[in-house]
C-alpha positions in Angstrom: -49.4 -32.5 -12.2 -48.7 -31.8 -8.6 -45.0 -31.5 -7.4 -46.4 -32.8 -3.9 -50.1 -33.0 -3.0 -51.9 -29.9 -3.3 -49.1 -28.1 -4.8 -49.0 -28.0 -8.7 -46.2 -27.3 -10.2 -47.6 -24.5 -11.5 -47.6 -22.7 -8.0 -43.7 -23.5 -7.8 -43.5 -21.7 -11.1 -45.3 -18.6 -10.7 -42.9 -18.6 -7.0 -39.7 -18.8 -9.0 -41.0 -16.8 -11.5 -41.6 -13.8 -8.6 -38.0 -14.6 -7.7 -37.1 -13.8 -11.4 -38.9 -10.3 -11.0 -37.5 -10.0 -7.9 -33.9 -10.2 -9.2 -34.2 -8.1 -12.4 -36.1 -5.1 -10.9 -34.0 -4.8 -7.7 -30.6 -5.9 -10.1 -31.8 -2.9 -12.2 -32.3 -0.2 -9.4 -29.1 -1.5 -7.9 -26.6 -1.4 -11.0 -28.4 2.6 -11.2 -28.2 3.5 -7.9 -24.6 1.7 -7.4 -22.8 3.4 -10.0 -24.5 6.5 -8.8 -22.5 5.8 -5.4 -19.3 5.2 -7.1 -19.4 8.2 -9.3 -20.3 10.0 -5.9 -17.3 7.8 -4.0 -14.9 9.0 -7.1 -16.0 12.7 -7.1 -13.0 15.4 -6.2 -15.7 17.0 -3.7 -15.0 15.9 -0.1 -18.4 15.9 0.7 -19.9 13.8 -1.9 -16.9 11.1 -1.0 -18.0 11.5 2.7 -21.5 10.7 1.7 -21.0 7.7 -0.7 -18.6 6.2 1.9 -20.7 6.6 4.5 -24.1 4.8 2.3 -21.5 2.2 1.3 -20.6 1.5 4.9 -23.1 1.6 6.8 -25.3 -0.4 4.4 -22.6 -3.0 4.0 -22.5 -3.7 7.4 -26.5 -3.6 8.1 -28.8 -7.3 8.0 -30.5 -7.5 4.6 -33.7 -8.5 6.9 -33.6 -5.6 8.7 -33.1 -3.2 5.7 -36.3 -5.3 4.1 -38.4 -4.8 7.6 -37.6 -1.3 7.8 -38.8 -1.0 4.2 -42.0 -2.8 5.1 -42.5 -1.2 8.6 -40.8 2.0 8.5 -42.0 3.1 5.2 -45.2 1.3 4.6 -46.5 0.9 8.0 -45.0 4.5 10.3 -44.8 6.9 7.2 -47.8 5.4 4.8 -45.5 4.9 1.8 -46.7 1.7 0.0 -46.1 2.0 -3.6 -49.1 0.5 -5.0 -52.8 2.3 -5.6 -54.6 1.4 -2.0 -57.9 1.0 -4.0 -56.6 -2.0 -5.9 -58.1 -5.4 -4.6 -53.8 -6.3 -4.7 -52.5 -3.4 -3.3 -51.0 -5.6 -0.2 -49.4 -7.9 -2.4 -48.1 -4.9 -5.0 -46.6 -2.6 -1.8 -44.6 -5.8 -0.5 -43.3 -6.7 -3.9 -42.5 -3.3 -4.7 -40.9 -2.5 -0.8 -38.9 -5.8 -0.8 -37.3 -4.4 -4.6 -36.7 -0.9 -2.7 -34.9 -2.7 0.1 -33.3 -5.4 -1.8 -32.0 -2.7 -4.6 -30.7 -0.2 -1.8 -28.7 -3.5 0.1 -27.2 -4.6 -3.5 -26.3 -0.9 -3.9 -23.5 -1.4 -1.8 -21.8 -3.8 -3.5 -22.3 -2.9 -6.6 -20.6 0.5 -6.3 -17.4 -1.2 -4.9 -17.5 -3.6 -7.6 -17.2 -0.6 -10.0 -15.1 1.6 -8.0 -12.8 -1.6 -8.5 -13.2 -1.7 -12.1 -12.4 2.3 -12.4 -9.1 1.7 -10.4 -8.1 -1.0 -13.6 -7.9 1.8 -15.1 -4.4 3.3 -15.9 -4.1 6.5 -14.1 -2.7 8.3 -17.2 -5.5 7.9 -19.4 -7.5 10.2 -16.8 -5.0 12.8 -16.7 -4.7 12.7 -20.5 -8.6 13.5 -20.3 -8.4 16.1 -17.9 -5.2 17.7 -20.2 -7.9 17.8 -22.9 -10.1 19.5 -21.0 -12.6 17.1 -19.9 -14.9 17.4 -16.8 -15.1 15.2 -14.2 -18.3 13.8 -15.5 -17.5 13.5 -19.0 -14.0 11.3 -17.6 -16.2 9.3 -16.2 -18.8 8.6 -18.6 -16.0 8.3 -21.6 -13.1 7.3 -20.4 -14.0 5.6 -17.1 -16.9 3.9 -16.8 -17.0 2.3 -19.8 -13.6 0.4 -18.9 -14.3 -0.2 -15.4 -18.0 -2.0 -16.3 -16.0 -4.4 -19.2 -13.3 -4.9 -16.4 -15.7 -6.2 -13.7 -18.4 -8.0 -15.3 -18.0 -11.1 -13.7 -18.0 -9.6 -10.3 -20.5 -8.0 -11.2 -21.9 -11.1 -12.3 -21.4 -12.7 -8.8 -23.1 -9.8 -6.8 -26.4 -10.5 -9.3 -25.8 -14.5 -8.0 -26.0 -13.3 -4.7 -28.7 -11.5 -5.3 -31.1 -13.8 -6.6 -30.3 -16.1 -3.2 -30.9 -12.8 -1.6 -34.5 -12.8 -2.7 -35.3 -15.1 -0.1 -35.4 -12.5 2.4 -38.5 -10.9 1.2 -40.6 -13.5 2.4 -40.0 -11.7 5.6 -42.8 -9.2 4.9 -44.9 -11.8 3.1 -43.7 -11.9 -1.0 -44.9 -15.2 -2.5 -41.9 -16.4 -3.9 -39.9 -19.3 -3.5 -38.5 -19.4 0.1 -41.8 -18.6 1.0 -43.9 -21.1 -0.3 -41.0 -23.4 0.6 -41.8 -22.6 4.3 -45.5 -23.5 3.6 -44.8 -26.6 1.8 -42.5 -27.8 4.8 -44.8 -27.2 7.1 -47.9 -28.6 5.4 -46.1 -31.6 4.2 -43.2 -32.3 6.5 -41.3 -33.4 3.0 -38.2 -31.6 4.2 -36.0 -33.4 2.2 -38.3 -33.2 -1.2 -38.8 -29.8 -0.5 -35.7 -28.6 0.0 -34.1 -30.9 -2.8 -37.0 -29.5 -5.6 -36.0 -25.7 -4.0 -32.7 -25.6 -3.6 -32.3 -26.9 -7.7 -34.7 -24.5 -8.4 -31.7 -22.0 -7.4 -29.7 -24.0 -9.0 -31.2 -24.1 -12.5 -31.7 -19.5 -12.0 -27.6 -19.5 -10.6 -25.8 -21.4 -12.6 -26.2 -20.0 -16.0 -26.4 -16.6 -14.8 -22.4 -17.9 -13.5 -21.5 -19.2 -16.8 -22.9 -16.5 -18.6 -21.1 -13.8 -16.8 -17.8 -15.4 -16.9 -18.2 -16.1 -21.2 -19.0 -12.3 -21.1 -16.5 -11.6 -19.0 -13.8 -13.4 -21.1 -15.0 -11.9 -24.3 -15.4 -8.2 -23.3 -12.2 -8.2 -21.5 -10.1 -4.7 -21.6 -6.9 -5.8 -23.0 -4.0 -4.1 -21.4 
């Protein structure tokens, strides 16, 4: 079954399903490297709070496309770091999927950390003094008392940075990953079908968006901190 001449639909699929990977991999590294940011942002040393502000900002305020080119082009092309084994007959492919994750998960970073830096200022200021009365560390207030609070407090922002995210993806066709809004591209401009194309594509969003939206916000409801 062909979605349009010469395009099955298993070739949309397998492009959605690289959108999937996309999402997860880079939503993993960024959920990591974000709360990383805000523990850094949070942190009673000045110069770890310079830092994470400075990543936060500067990031924030930087094109996702140029953050994935660099990544393609700065790393992979001036320094020689691909990612993948250069002896593999896919190493091209593997180093672009892998580069557009690294840039993707670095962007998403930024947001991420805000969202939780949100979340930990939920939290009532006495129950952090009460934990450094008992003699907690700054690390152990965070990873008790918290973290745990600010994550159940912001899941659905959370949930809406993952939705941007995964329209995100679409930037990685910049440096040549098959997935959707690249063989979008090709479809338009073998076909001309702009219309077809772009109604089977942009529900194809749709149908990954929407119940990662509802989701979120059920989770959100149910894991609420109750005050």
């Amino acid at each position: 079954m062909e979605v349009l001449p010469g395009y099955p639909v298993g070739q949309v699929v397998e492009a959605f399903w690289t959108t999937i990977q996309l999402t997860v991999y880079s939503g993993i590294g960024a959920l990591v490297l974000g709360t990383v940011l805000a523990a850094m942002r949070l942190a009673p040393m000045p110069v770890l709070r310079w830092l994470g502000a400075t990543y936060v900002n500067v990031v924030r305020n930087t094109p996702l496309t140029l953050i994935i080119l660099f990544c393609s082009f700065g790393l992979a092309g001036t320094m020689g770091i691909t990612l993948a084994d250069p002896n593999s007959l896919t190493s091209i492919e593997d180093s672009n999927f892998r580069l557009a994750v690294l840039g993707l998960a670095l962007y998403t970073a930024a947001f991420v950390c805000e969202t939780v830096r949100s979340g930990v200022n939920t939290v009532p200021l006495g129950q952090a003094e009460a934990a450094r009365s008992l003699g907690l560390t700054f690390g152990q207030n965070l990873r008790i008392i918290l973290l745990p609070q600010a994550f159940r407090a912001v899941i659905i922002p959370l949930g809406s940075v993952l939705i941007a995210l995964t329209k995100n993806t679409t930037i990685a066709s910049a440096i040549g990953v098959a997935e959707a809004a690249l063989l979008m591209k090709e479809m338009i401009e073998n076909t001309a079908a702009i219309l077809t194309v772009g109604t089977i594509f942009a529900a194809g969003f749709v149908v990954l968006t929407l119940p990662t939206g509802l989701f979120f916000g059920w989770l959100g409801k149910r894991m609420a901190v109750t005050r």
